[in-house]
C-alpha positions in Angstrom: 93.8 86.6 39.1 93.3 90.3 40.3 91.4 92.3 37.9 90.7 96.0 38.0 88.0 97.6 36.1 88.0 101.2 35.0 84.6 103.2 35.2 84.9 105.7 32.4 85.7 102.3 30.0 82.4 100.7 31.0 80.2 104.1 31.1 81.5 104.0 27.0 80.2 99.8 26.8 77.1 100.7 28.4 75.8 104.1 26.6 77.0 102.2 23.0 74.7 98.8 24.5 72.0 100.8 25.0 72.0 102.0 21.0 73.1 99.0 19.4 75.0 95.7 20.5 78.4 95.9 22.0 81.3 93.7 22.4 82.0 92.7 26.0 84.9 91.0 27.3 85.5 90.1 30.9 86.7 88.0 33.6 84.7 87.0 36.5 83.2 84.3 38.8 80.4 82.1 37.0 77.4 81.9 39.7 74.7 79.1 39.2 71.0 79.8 38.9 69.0 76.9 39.6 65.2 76.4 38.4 62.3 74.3 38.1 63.7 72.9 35.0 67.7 73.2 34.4 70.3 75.1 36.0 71.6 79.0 34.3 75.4 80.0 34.3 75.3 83.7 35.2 78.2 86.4 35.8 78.1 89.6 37.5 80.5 93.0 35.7 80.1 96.4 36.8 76.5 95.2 38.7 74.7 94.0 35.9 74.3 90.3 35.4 74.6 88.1 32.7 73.2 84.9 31.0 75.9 82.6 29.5 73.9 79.3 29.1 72.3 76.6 30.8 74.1 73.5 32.1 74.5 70.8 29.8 75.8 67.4 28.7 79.3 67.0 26.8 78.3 66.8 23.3 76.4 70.7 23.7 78.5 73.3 21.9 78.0 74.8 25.0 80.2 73.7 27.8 79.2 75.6 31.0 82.6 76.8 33.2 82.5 75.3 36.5 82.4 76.7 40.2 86.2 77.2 42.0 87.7 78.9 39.1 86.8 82.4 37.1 85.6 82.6 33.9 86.7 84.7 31.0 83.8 85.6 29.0 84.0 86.8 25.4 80.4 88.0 24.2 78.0 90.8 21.9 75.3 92.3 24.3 71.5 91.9 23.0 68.2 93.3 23.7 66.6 90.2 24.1 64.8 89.4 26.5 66.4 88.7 29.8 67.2 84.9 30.2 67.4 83.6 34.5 67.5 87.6 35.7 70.6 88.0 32.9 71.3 89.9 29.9 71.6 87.8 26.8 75.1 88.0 25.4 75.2 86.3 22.4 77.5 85.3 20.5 79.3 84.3 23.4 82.3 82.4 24.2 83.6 81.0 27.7 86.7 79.8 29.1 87.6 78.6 32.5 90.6 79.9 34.2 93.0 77.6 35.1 93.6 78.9 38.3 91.8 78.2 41.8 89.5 80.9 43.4 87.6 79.8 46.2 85.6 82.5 46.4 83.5 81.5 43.1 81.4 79.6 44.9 77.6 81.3 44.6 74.8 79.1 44.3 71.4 80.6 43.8 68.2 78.1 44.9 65.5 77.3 43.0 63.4 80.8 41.6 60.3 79.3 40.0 60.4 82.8 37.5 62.8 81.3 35.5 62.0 78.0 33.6 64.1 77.2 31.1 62.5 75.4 27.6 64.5 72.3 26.6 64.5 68.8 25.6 65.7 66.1 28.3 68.3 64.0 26.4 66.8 60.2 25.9 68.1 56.9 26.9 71.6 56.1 24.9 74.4 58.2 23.3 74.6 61.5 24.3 73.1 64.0 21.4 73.3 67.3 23.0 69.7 67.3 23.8 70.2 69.8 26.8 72.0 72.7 24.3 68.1 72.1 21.8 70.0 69.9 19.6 67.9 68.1 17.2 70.2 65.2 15.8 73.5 64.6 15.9 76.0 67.0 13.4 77.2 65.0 10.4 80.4 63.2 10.6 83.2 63.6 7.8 82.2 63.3 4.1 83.9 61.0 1.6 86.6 62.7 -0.1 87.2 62.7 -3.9 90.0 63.9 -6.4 91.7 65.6 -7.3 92.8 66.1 -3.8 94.5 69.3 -3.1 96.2 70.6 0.4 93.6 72.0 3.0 94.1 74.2 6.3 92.0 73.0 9.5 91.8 75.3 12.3 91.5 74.5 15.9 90.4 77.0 18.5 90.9 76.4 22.5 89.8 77.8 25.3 92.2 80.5 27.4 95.3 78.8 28.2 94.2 75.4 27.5 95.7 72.3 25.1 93.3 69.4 24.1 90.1 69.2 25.6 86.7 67.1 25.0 85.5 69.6 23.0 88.0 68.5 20.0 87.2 65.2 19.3 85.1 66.3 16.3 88.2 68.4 14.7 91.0 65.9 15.7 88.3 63.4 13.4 87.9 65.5 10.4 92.0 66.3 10.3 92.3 62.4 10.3 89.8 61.3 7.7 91.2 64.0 5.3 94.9 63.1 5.7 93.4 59.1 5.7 91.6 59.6 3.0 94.0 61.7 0.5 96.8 59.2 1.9 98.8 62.4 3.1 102.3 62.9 2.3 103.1 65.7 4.5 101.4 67.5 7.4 102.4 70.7 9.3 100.8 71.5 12.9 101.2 75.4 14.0 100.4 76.1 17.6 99.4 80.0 18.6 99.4 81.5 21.6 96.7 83.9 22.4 96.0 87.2 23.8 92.6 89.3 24.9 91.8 92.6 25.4 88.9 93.2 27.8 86.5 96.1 27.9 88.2 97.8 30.6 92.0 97.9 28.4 93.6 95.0 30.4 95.3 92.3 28.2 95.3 89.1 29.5 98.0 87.1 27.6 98.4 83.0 27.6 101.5 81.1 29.5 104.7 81.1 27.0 104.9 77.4 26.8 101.1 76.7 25.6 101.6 77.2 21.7 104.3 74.8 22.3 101.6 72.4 24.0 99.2 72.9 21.3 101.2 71.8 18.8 102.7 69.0 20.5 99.7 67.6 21.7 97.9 67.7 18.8 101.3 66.2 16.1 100.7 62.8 18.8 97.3 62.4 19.0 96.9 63.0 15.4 99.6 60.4 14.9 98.3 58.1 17.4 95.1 58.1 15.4 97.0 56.6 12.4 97.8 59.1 10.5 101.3 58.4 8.9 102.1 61.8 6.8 105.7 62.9 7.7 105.0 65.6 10.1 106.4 68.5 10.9 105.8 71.1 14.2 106.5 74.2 15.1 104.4 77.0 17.4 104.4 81.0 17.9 106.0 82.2 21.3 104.6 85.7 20.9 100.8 85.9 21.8 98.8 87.1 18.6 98.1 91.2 19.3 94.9 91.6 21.0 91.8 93.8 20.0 89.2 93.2 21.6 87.2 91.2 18.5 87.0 88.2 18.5 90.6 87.5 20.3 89.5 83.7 20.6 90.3 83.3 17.6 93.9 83.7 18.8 94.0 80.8 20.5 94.2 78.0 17.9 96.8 75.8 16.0 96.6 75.4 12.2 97.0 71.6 10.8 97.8 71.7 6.9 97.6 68.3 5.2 99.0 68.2 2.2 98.5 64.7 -0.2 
């Protein structure tokens, strides 16, 4: 994927970062900084680099992109301090492309200015030690009546179905509809669309809020729930805006007892 940047657009991000924090949405190749301690995801737009998050075990809300592919990166620039040589963006979200480019391939050795504080995760199940997690998040909480119909919302990365980031939502959606002994449910798959700072919109494939919804009706059913269930999906990617456009990318489950 080919992108072209325009100058005047990023002159704009720039003079409005330097008063306050501004959105910035882009797509290029994740480089690795190693250290003494754990390795920093970085990205390079418009020659300024930027800290997305350090590298990390499956459980971390963070799940660092990988080399081979570019990375579309969603985040609010800071004034924090620089983290591995990059600017902070934070909130930030991250989503691997799913198409090959060999030339995202930097590696950067060892630079004993940046160490990076964390806690190595101990012997056992994995608790997200690496992403400063202190225990693990709560699992579902026992439901009581009166029971009444309730929306969850599942997000995805760019162009993506079902990943191992959505065990913890495909769980809650269960014990709910387990729970309340649902009678009906209804899965809604969305395709997505995002603006980035230089005007190009980057829209999803046609068939994934197809796959969303798909994907999610079986496993969801394979987990035991028996509702009657009904899908259905979007073809037309959600208008972009530039804020917060991952939000796009998401299905809607509504169990109904």
């Amino acid at each position: 994927m080919k992108i072209r940047y325009v100058s005047l657009a990023w002159l704009a991000i720039s003079l409005a970062a330097v008063a306050d924090d501004a959105r910035l949405n882009f797509v290029s190749c994740p480089i690795v900084q190693d250290t003494p301690t754990v390795p920093c995801w970085l990205a390079d737009y418009h020659g300024e680099r930027y800290y997305l998050g350090i590298q990390t075990d499956v459980s971390a809300e963070f799940q660092p992109p990988y080399l081979g592919h570019q990375v579309l990166v969603e985040g609010v620039v800071t004034n924090r301090p620089r983290i591995c040589g990059g600017i902070v963006l934070e909130p930030v979200k991250i989503s691997v492309l799913p198409e090959l480019d060999r030339s995202c391939n930097t590696r950067l050795p060892i630079d004993p200015r940046y160490t990076i504080d964390f806690n190595p995760r101990p012997p056992g199940p994995s608790l997200g030690r690496l992403a400063f997690a202190d225990a693990q998040p709560p699992g579902p909480q026992p439901v009581k009546p009166p029971f009444v119909t309730k929306e969850f919302t599942v997000f995805f990365d760019f162009d993506q179905g079902i990943t191992f980031r959505h065990p913890r939502d495909l769980m809650n959606i269960v014990h709910y509809a387990q729970e309340t002994r649902a009678k009906n449910l209804t899965v809604t798959g969305y395709r997505g669309a995002m603006k980035l700072s230089d005007g190009t919109v980057l829209s999803e494939s046609e068939a994934i809020a197809e796959k969303r919804a798909r994907q999610l009706a079986e496993l969801l059913a394979g987990a035991g729930v028996t509702a009657a269930m009904k899908t259905s999906w979007q073809a037309e990617p959600v208008p972009a805006d530039g804020i917060d456009d991952w939000q796009s990318r998401s299905a809607k489950v509504v169990v109904t007892p």
